[in-house]
C-alpha positions in Angstrom: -16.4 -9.3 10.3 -13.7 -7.6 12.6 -10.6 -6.4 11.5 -7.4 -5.1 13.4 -5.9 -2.5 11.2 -2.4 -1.8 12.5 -1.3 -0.2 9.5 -0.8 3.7 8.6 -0.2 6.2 5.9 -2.3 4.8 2.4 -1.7 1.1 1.2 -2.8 -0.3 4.1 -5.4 1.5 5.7 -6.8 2.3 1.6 -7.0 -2.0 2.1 -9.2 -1.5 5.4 -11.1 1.2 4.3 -12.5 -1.4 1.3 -13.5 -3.8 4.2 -14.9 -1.1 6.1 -17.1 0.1 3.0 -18.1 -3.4 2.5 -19.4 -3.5 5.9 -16.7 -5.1 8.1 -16.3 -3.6 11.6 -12.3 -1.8 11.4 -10.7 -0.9 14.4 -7.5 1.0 13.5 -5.2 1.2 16.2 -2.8 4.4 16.0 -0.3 6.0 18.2 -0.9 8.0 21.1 -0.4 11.4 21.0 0.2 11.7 17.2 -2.2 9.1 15.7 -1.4 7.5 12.3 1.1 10.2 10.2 -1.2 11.1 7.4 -3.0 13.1 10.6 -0.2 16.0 9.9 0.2 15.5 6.5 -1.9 19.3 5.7 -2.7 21.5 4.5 -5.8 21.4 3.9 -7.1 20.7 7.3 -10.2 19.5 8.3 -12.6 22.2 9.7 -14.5 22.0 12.8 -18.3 23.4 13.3 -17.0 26.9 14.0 -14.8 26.8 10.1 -11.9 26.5 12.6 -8.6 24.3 11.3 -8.0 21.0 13.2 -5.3 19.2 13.3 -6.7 16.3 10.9 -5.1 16.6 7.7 -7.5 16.2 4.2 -5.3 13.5 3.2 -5.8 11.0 6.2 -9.4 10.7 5.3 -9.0 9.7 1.8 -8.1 6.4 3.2 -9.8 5.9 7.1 -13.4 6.5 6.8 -15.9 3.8 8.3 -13.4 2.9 11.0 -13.3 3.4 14.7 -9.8 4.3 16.6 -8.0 3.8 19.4 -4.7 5.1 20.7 -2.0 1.7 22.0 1.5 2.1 22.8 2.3 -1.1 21.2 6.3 -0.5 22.6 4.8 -1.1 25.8 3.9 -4.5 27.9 0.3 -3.1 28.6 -0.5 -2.3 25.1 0.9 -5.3 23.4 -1.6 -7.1 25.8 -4.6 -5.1 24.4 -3.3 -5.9 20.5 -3.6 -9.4 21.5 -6.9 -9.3 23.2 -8.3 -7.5 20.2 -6.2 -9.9 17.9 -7.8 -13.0 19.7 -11.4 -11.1 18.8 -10.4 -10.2 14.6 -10.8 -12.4 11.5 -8.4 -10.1 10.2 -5.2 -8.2 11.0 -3.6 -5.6 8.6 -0.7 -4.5 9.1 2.5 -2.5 7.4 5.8 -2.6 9.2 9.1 -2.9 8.2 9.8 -7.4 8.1 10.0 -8.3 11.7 9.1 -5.4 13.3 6.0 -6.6 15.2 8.1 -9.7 16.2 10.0 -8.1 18.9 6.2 -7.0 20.6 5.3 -10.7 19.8 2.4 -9.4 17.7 3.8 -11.1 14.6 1.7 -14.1 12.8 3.0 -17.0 14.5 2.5 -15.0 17.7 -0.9 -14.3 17.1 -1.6 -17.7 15.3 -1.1 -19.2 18.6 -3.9 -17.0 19.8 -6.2 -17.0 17.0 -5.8 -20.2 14.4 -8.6 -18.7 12.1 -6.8 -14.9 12.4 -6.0 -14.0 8.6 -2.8 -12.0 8.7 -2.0 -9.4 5.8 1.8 -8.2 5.8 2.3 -5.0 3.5 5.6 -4.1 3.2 8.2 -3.1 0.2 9.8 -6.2 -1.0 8.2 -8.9 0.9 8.9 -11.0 3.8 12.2 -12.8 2.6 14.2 -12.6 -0.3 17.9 -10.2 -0.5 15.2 -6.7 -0.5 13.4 -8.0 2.4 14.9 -5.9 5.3 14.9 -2.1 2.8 12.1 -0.2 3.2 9.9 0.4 0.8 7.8 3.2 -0.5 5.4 4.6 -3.5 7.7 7.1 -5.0 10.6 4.7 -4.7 8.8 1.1 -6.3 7.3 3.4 -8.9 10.8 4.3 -10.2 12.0 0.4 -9.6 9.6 -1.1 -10.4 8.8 0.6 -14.6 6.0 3.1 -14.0 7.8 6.2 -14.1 10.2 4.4 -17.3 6.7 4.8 -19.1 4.7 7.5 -17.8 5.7 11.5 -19.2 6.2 13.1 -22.3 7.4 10.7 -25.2 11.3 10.2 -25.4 13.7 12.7 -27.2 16.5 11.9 -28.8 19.6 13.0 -27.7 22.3 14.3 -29.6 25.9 11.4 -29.2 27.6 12.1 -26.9 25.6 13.5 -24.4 23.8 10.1 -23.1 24.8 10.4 -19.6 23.6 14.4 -19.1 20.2 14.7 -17.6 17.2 15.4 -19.3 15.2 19.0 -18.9 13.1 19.3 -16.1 9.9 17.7 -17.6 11.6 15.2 -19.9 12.3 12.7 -18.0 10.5 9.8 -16.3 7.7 11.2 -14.3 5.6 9.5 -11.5 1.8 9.4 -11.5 -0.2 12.2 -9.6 -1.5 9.8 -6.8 0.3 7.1 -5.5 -1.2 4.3 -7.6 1.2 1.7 -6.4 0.0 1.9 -3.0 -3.4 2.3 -4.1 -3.2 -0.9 -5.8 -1.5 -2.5 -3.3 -4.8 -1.7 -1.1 -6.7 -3.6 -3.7 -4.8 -6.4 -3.9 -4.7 -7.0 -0.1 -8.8 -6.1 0.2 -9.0 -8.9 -3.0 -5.9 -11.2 -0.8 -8.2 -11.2 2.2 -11.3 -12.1 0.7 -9.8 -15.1 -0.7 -8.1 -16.2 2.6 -11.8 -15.9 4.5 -12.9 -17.6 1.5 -10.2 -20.3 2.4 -10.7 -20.1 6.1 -14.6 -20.7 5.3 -13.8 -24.1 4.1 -11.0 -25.3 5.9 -11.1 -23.2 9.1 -7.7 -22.0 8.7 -6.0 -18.6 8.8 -3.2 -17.3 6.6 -0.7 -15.5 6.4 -0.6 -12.8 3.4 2.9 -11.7 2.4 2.0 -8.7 -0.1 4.8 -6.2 -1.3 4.5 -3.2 -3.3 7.4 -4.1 -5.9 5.5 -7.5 -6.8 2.1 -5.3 -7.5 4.2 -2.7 -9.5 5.7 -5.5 -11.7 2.2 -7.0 -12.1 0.9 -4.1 -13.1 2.4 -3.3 -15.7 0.0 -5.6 -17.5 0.8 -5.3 -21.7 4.1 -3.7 -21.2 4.9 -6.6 -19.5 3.7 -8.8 -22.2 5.2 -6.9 -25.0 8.7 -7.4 -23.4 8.4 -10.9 -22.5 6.8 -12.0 -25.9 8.2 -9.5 -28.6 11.3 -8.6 -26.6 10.2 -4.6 -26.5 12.1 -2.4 -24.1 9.0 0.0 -23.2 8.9 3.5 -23.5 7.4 7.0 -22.7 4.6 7.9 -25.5 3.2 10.3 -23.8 -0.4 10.0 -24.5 -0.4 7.7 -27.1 0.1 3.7 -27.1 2.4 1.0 -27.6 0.3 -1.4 -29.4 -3.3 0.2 -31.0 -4.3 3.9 -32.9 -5.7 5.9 -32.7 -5.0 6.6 -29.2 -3.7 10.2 -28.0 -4.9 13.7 -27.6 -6.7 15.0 -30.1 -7.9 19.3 -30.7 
């Protein structure tokens, strides 16, 4: 299985790194010069044979092992040439940029569709291909605040005195984000779990598809009882800290 990873930073390549690990041949294709941008994202560095620094950030390999690179220009005629040879080659393309980006270098899905009819074609981006959010861009830190997370997640809620409702909270009090950025991270899963069910699809029909995935959709979704609670029993969730909205016991304990 061969798959065209034109994505960068986590979401996407965490998505082809769960291909890779499951065996599929990734080719990751990153800029020249500067490669994808979690590269730079240090310290720590990676160290060579000597303990020397490189310029390889810790962070880019959380997310890129078991793949092979190569440096395209994709702004270029040459290099959008290569995409498409390589794209005519791939059961799979992943890819991450802003809606319509990769139209303009005609390496968008009905592009490539025209080169590849089995090519399954993964889309990542913040708000999905269409829809009045479709052209923002969209990030972890960002759809974690939009989309509930951080409305849950920190120390339990303190009362505040009337009044004062509009004044900010203490550092601390407030909504807090998680300590990786889980809604990329599951955004990875859900496009390695998306793909599998297109080759699944393609296996018995022959066809490709195109996979519109955005992170605000996988927040919502996961948000799992929460969600339930509000929907059924009308419950605004809240910060608990460690404890939970529905069973005890269930918190820190000495």
């Amino acid at each position: 299985l061969r798959v065209l990873d034109l994505s960068r930073v986590l979401a996407g390549p965490f998505a082809t790194q769960n291909l890779a690990d499951m065996g599929a041949e990734v080719i990751k294709v990153e800029r020249p010069g500067a490669g994808d941008d979690t590269r730079g994202w240090g310290p720590p560095w990676l160290k060579d044979a000597e303990g020397r620094d490189t310029r390889d950030a810790a962070y880019f390999f959380c997310a890129n092992r078991n793949k092979r690179s190569v440096a395209i220009d994709i702004a270029t005629p040459d290099g959008q040439a290569l995409v498409r040879r390589l794209a005519a080659e791939a059961d799979v393309l992943l890819e991450n940029f802003k809606v319509g980006g990769l139209r303009q270098y005609g390496l968008d899905y009905e592009s490539l569709k025209s080169v590849n009819p089995r090519l399954i074609y993964c889309s990542i981006t913040g708000f999905g291909q269409d829809g009045p959010y479709a052209q923002r861009p969209g990030y972890d830190f960002l759809i974690q605040g939009m989309g509930g997370l951080m409305s849950v997640t920190g120390p339990a809620e303190v009362s505040r005195e009337p009044g004062v409702a509009g004044e900010p909270l203490p550092e601390g009090q407030g909504p807090q984000k998680v300590g990786v950025a889980l809604v990329d991270i599951m955004t990875g899963l859900y496009a390695s779990i998306g793909v599998l069910a297109a080759l699944q699809h393609r296996h018995a029909t022959g066809e490709g598809q195109h996979i519109d995935l955005a992170l605000l959709d996988v927040q919502v979704a996961a948000l799992a009882n929460q969600t339930a609670n509000h929907l059924i029993g009308g419950l605004v969730p809240k910060r608990m800290g460690n404890a939970h909205p529905n069973i005890v016991p269930y918190q820190d304990f000495p």
